[in-house]
C-alpha positions in Angstrom: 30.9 65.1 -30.0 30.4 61.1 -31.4 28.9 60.6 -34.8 26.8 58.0 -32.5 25.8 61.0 -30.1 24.5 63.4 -32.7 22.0 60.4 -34.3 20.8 60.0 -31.4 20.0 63.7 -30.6 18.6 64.4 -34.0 16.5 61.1 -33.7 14.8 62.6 -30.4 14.6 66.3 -31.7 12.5 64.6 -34.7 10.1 62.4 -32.7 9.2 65.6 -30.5 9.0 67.8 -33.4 6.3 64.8 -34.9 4.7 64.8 -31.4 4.2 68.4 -31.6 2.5 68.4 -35.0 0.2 65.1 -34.4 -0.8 67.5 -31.0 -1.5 70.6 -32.7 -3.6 68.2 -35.3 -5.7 67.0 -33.1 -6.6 70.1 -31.5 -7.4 71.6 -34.9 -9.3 68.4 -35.6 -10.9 68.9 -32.6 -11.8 72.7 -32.9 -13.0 72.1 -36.7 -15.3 68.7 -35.5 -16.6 71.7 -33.1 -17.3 74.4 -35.4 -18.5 72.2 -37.9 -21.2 70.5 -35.4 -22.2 73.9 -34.3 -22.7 75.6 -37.2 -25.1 72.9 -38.3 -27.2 72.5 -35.1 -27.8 75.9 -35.7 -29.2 75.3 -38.8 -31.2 72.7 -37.8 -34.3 72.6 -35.5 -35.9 69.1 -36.7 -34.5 65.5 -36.9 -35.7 61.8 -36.9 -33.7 59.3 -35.1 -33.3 55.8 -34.6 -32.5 53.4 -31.5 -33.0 51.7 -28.2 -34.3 52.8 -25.0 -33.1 51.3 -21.6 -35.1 52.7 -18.8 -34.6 52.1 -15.0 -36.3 53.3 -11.8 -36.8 51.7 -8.4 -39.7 49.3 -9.7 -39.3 48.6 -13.0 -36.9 48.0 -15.8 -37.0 47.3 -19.5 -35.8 48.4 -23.2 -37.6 49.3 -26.0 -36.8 50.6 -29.9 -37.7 54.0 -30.3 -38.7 56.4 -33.2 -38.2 60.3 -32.7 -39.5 62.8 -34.9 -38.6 66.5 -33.6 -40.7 69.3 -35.8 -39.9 72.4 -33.6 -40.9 72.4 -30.1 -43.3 68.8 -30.8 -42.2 65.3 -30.9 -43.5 62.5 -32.3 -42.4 59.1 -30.4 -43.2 55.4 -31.0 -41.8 52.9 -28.9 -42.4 49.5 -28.9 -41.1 46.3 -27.3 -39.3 43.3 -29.1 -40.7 42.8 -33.0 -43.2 45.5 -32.3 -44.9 44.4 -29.5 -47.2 47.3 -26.6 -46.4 50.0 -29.5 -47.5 53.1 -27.9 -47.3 56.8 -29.6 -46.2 59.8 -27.5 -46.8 63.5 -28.4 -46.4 66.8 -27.1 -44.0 69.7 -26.5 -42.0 70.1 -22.4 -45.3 70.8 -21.1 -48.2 68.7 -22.4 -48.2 65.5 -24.4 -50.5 62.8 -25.2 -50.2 58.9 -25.5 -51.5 56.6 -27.9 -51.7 53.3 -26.9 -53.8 50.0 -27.5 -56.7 52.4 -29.3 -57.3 54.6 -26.0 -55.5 58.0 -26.2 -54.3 59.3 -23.0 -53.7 62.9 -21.5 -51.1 64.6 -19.7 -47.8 66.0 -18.7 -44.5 64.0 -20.4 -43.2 62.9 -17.4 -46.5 61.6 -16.2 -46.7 59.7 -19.5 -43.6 58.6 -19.8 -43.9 57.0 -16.3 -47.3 55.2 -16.9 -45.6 54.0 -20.1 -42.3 53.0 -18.7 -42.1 53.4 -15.2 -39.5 55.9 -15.5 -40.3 59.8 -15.2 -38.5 61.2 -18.0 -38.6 64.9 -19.5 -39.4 64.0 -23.2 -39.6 67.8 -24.2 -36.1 68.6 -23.1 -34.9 65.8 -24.3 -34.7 67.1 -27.7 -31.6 69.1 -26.5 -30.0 66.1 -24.6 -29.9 64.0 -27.3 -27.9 66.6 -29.1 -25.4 66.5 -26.5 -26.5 69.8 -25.7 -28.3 71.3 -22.2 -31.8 72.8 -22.5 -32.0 76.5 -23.1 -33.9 78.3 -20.5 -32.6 76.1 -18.1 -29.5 76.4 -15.8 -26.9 73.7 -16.1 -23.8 72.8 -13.7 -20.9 70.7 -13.4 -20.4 70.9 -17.2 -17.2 68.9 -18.4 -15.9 69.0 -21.8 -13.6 66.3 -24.3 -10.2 67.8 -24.5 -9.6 70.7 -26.9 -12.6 71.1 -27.7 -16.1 72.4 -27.1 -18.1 69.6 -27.3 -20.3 68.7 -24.0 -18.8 65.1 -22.2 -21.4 65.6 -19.6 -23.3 68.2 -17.6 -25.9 68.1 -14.6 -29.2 70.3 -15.4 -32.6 69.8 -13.8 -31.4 67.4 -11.1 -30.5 65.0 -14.3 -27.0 64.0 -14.4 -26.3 63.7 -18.4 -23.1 61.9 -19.9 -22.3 61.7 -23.7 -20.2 59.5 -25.3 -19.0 57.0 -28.7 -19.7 60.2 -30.9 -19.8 59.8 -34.5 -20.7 62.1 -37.9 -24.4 62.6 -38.9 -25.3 65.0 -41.7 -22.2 66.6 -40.8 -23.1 67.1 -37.0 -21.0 65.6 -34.4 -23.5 64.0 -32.1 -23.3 61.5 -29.1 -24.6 57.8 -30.0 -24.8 57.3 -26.4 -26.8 59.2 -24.1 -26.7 58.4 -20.3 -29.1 60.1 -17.4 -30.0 59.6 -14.3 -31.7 61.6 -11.0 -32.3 59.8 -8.1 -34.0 56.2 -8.8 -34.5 57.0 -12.5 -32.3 56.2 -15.3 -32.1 56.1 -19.0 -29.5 55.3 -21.6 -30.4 56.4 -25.2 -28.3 54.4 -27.8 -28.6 56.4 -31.1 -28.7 54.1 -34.6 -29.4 57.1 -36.9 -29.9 60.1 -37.4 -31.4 62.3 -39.7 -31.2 65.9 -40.3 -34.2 68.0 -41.0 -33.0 71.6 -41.8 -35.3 74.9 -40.9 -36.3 75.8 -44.5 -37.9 72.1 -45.1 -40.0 73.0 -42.1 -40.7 76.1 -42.9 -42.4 74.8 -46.3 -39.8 76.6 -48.3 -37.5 73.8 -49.2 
């Protein structure tokens, strides 16, 4: 056997071996991003975030900034246009929720709200979950797809909303999804996250 030859062979048996390693990385990267995410979501059942709004349905179609504040089961939402402008207040739980707008304070069920305010039906109170990258409890799911070695949701189709989760990044220490796609039928949203902050069960509790 050539001198030459046996370079050679060594150089490939190396570069696989590296491939190997940089695979089995990855997948413990990926496993630990999971744990890690999990175990903190757990711990968690508040959070303010940040970002824009784009809504669609078969009439309309718009943007706007967004503030969420999650307490529990009840959000708090403000959502306005460009520099502040039609700033509206929405709160509630999944079943009832109430808007504040322009002074006048208006009554009824999330999607109804959300429609009058948007033009696009959308179900605030599961929501919570969604932008968590995470399907509703209570609430069958299908067609649930998953980023490669790993347990982290790419997308999943639950009360006739098609969800998609993507550009993922570290907040508090909980792998989230920055971008938040859904659509069912002629409505559509994509939620584009800014920031995020983590509000942890004992500061709602009072005991923190």
């Amino acid at each position: 056997m050539s001198k030459k030859y046996t370079q050679k062979t060594l150089i490939v048996f190396v570069l696989i071996l590296i491939s190997s390693c940089s695979t089995v990385q990855i997948a413990k990267n990926q496993d630990q991003i999971s744990h890690t995410s999990s175990n903190n979501l757990s711990k968690s059942s508040g959070f303010q975030l940040f970002g824009k709004l784009g809504f669609k349905s078969s009439s309309t179609a718009g943007s706007a900034r967004f503030d969420w504040l999650q307490q529990l089961n009840m959000y708090t939402i403000t959502i306005s246009g460009p520099l502040g402008s039609n700033r509206a207040i929405l709160k509630g739980n999944e079943f009832h929720a109430e808007m504040q707008i322009q002074g006048q304070y208006i009554y009824g069920s999330p999607q109804d709200l959300s429609s009058e305010l948007l033009g696009a039906s959308l179900p605030l109170g599961l929501m919570r979950f969604w932008v968590m990258g995470m399907p509703a409890p209570n609430h069958s799911f299908t067609k649930d797809t998953f980023y490669k070695n790993s347990d982290i949701y790419s997308g999943f189709r639950q009360l006739d909303w098609q969800l998609d989760f993507s550009r993922h990044k570290f907040f508090d220490a909980m792998y989230l999804p920055t971008r938040i796609q859904g659509s069912n039928q002629d409505h559509s949203f994509t939620l584009i996250i800014k920031n995020w902050r983590n509000i942890p069960n004992e500061k709602l509790s009072g005991n923190g």
